[in-house]
C-alpha positions in Angstrom: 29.5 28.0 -10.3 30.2 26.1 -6.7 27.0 26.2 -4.7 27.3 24.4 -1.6 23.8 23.1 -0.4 22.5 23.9 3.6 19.1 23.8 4.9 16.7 25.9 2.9 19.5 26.8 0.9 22.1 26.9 -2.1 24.9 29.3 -1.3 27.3 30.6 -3.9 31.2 30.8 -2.9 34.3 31.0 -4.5 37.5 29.8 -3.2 41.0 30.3 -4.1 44.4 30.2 -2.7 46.2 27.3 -1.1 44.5 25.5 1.7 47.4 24.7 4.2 48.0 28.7 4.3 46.0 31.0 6.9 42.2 31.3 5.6 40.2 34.4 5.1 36.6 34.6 4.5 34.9 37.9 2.8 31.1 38.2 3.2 30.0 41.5 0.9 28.0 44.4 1.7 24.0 44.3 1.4 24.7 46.6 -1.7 26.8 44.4 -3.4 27.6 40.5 -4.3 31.0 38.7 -3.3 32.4 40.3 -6.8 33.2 43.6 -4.3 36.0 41.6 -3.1 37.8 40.2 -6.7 40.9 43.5 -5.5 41.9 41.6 -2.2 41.0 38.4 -3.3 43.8 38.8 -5.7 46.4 40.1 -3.8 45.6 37.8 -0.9 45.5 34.8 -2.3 49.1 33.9 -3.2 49.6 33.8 0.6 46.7 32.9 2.0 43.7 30.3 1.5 40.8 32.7 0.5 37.0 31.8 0.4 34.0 34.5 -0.2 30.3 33.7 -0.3 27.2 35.7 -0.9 24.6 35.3 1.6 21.4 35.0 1.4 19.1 37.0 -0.4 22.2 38.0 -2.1 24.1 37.4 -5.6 23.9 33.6 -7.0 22.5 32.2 -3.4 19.5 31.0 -3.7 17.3 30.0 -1.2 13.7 28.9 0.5 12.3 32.1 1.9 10.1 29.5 4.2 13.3 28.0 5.9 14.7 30.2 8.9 18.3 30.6 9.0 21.2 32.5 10.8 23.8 34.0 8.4 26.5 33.2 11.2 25.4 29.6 10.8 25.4 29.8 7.2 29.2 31.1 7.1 30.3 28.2 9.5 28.9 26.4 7.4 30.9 27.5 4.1 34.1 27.2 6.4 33.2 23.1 7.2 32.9 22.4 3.4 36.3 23.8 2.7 37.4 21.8 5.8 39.0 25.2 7.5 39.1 25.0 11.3 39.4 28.7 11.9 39.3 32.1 9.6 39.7 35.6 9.7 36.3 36.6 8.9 36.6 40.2 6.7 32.7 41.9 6.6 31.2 44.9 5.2 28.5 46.9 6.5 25.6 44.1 7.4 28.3 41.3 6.7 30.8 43.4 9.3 27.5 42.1 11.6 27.4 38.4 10.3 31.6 38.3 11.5 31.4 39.7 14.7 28.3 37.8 15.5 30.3 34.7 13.8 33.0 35.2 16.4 30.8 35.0 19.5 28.8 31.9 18.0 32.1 29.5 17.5 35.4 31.5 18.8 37.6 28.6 18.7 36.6 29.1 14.2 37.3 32.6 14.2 41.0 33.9 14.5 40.4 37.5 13.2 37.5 39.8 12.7 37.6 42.8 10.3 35.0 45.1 9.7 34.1 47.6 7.1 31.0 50.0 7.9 29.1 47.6 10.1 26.8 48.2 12.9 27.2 45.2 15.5 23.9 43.4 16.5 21.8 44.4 18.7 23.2 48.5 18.5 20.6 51.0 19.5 18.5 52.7 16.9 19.5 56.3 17.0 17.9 59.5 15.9 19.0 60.2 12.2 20.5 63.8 11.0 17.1 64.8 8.9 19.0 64.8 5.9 19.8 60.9 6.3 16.4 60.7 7.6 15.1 62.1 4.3 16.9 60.2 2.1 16.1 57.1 3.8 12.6 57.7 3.3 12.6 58.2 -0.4 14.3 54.6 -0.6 11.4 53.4 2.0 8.8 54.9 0.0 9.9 51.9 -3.4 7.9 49.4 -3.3 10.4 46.3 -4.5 7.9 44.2 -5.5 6.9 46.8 -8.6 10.5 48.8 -9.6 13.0 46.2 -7.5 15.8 48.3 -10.4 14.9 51.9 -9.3 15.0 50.7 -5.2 18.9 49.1 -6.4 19.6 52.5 -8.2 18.4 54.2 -5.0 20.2 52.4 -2.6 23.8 52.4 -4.3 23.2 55.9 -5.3 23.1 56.7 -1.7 25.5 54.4 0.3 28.3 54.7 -2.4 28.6 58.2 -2.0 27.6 58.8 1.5 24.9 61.6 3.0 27.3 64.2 2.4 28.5 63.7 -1.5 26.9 63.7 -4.8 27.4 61.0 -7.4 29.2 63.5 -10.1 31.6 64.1 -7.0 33.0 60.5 -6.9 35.4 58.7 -9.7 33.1 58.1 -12.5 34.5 54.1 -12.4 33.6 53.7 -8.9 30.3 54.8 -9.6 29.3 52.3 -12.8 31.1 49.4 -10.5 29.3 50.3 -7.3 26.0 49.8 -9.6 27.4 46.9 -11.2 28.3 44.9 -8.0 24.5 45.9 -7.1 22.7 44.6 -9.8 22.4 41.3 -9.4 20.9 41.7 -6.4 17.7 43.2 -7.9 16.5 39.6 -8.4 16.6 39.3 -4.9 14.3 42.4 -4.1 11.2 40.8 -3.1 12.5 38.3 -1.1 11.6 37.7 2.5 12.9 35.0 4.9 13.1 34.7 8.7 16.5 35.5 10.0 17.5 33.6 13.4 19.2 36.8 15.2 22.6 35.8 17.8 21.2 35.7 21.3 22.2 37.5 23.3 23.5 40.1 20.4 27.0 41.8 20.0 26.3 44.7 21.4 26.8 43.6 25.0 29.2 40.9 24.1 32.1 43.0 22.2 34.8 42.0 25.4 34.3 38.1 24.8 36.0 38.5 21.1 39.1 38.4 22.1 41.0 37.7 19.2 42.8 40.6 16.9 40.0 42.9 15.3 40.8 45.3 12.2 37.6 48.4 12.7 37.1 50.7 9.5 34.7 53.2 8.6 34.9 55.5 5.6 34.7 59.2 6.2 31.4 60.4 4.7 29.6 57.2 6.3 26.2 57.3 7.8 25.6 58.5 11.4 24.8 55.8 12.9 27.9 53.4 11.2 30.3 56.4 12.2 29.1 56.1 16.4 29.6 52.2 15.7 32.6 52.6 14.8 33.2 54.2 18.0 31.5 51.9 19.9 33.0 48.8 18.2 36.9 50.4 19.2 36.0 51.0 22.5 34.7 47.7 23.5 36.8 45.2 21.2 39.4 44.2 23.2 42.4 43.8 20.8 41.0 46.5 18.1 42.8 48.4 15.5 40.8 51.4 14.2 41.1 53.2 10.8 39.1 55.6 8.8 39.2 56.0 5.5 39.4 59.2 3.9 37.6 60.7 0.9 35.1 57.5 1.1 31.8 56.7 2.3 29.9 53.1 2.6 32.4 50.9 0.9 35.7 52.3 1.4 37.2 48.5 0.4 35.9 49.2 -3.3 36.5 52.9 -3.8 39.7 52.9 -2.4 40.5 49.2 -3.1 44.6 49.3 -3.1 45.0 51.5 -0.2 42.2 49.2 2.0 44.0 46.5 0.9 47.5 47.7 1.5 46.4 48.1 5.5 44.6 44.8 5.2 47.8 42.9 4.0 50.0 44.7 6.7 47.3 43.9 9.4 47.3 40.1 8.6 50.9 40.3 8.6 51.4 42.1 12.1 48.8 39.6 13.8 50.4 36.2 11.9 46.9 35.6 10.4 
């Protein structure tokens, strides 16, 4: 298993692909581990040089929870040890955060930004619908550090299917792989760390990423990554927008072919 070794840190990242071709690097969701992305992975790969990574706190990373860090700074750091000078950096939902916030910490690195779900830094908290609200509070209300497997249950239970689905609505498959891609993460529960936040954050800064950006959002999303979505297409300057029907928080695993399908064709139409 590669681990590459940073301050405070050992991440876990895979690579594949060859390296002369245009790069791609796919953080996962906070619900997941970089296993969410084996679908595009392997359809990317045999034209492109394709490196994922689980952050940390995530997956097979481990890390020092007394060592600040900045995830940004941790994925430049996975793209020097693979010796690329510039990616397309593909994020969902907190990860769709670490890539924009990537692009305004090295642009010359970044050549494409895609998100999936994400709320850019520094976004306003807004007022929840009271069924989000109540649903949030139930996860709120597990303590990690005593049933860290109920809180994971919880929380893919929820985002997979949305605020406005049930579980026994969804593809049976999807649901036993949402959990799976999850579980590792349980391990991780109880961790805490210091994050070193972009300053200023995205929010204000959406005009200076100037190169091509790919937006999606799955239909039965949360509130609040449903106005992002909004708020990322209107201040990107060179943004694509697409939602995805019939999906909620992770539209790239529960409709993997067809988010992959306008993946490929946007990599293809931008030369990246």
């Amino acid at each position: 298993m590669p681990a590459l070794t940073v301050p405070g840190a050992e991440l876990h990242y895979e690579s594949s692909g060859h390296a002369s071709a245009p790069a791609l690097l796919f953080v996962p969701a906070g619900i997941a581990t970089l296993r969410m992305w084996d679908a595009q992975v392997a359809a990317l790969a045999e034209h492109h040089f394709v490196a994922t990574f689980d952050p940390r706190g995530f997956g097979a990373t481990r890390h020092d929870e007394a060592v600040p860090f900045a995830n940004h700074a941790d994925a430049l750091a996975v793209l020097d040890h693979l010796g690329i000078p510039a990616a397309t950096v593909i994020g969902a939902s907190r990860s769709g955060r670490i890539a924009l916030d990537t692009a305004l910490a090295a642009p010359d690195r970044v050549s494409g930004v895609v998100t999936v779900g994400s709320v850019p830094s520094g976004f306003p908290e807004l007022p929840l619908p009271e069924e989000e609200q109540r649903r949030f509070d139930e996860i709120d209300a597990v303590d990690p550090a005593i049933d860290a497997p109920l809180l994971a249950r919880l929380e893919t239970t929820l985002w997979a299917a949305g605020p406005r689905r049930t579980e026994s609505e969804l593809d049976p498959e999807f649901v036993r792989l949402a959990h799976r891609l999850n579980a590792p993460n349980v391990a991780h529960a109880a961790d805490e760390g210091t994050t070193v936040p972009l300053e200023p954050p995205a929010y204000d800064r959406l005009g200076d990423i100037r190169v091509p950006a790919l937006v999606t959002v799955g239909e039965y999303d949360f509130s609040t990554e449903l106005a992002a979505y909004d708020h990322l297409l209107a201040n990107l300057p060179s943004a694509t927008g697409l939602r995805l029907e019939g999906t909620a928080h992770l539209p790239s695993v529960e409709r993997a072919e067809e988010f992959t399908r306008v993946l490929a064709g946007w990599l293809e139409q931008h030369g990246l």
